[in-house]
C-alpha angles and dihedrals in degrees: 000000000000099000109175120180114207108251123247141175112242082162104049084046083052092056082046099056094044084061091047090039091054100044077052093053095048099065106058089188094057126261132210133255097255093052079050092051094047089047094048100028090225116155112238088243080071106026094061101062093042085057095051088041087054092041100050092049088043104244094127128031131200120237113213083260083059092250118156120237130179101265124228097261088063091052095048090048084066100041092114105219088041106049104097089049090042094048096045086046083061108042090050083047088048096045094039086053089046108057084049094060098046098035089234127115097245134211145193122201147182143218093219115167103348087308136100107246125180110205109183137026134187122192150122149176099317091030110051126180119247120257118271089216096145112032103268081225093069090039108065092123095062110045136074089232092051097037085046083056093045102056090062087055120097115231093262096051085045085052088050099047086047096050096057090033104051113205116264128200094225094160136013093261096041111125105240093171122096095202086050106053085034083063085050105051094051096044091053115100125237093232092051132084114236114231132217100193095190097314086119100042136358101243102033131072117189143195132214142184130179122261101200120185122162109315098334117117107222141145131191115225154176142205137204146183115260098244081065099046087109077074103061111087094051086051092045084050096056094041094058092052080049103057089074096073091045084046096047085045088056098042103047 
């Protein structure tokens, strides 16, 4: 199964939308999208769907002249006290509207410590989740979650992570050479999901694509069963377009 996605770019649309965000922010009273355009230099072919991004999580809001102001979610993102819960509210209302859209149960997880954590999960009772049946934290090497960390790793944290997880060899297609998957890893473009086509677990295929804010190692994720892996790469697709609201959550 060669599976693909076309690549996109969910980080360079974040760094998009903070210019827009903060034109936005500059005229209390709204502005217009061309004032917005002028000020960011952004082309209308990009400025558009940022626009339309900004306005379905709430972070602009669109006056009855059509004016642009901040929205109140980007107001309650930088409420101070609030923030963590805010920003936690957002990111279960953004995965549970997600696997809805992609028909896919979703995660986010973290490299937190030296260990694979996944931190969030939406799914339900056409998306289920996949089985835990090895610990996510000693498989790193085989699923799309752990291989999308690693990737951000350098070789000596991969190293790390490989010397106190041993490679297993959990399906026939799983990668059980570290030469190999360390080929892998560092073949595997930034702008593309990375893919676990039933080397976790026989049944199930996944995609994967970084959530970098700041320093933190993520990735957002989503699993399937394998009679809809024809599916997968229009999921992956939209996952990845996807990635630049849970981004722009973690980093205002």
């Amino acid at each position: 199964m060669a599976l693909k996605p076309e690549p996109t770019a969910p980080f360079h649309s974040v760094q998009y939308a903070l210019r827009v965000l903060e034109a936005i922010g500059r005229h209390g009273g709204g502005v217009t999208d061309t004032q917005v355009a002028r000020e960011t230099g952004l082309p209308p072919g990009h400025l558009a769907p940022l626009l339309a991004m900004l306005l379905r999580e709430g972070y602009v809001e669109q006056a009855g002249d059509g004016a642009y102001v901040i929205g109140d979610s980007l107001v309650l993102l930088g409420s101070g006290a609030a923030r963590q819960e805010a920003v936690a509210a957002k990111l279960d209302a953004t995965l549970a509207e997600l696997r809805d859209s992609v028909g896919a149960a979703v995660y986010v997880s973290r490299y937190i410590d030296g260990e694979v954590r996944i931190t969030r999960i939406a799914d339900g009772p056409r998306t289920p989740a996949v089985k835990e049946w090895v610990d996510f934290r000693s498989s790193a090497h085989a699923s799309a979650v752990g291989k999308c960390l690693l990737t951000q790793l350098d070789r000596d944290g991969r190293r790390d992570h490989l010397s106190r997880h041993k490679i297993a060899r959990l399906t026939s297609r799983t990668i059980t050479s570290e030469k190999v998957l360390f080929s892998r890893l560092d073949s595997q473009p930034a702008t593309v999901p990375v893919l676990d086509l039933q080397e976790y677990a026989v049944g199930t295929v996944c995609a994967a694509v970084p959530l970098t804010a700041g320093s933190a190692v993520g990735c957002l994720a989503l699993s399937l069963p394998v009679e809809h892996a024809h599916r997968l790469r229009s999921a992956a697709d939209a996952l990845n377009r996807q990635a630049a609201p849970m981004v722009l959550s973690l980093t205002l």
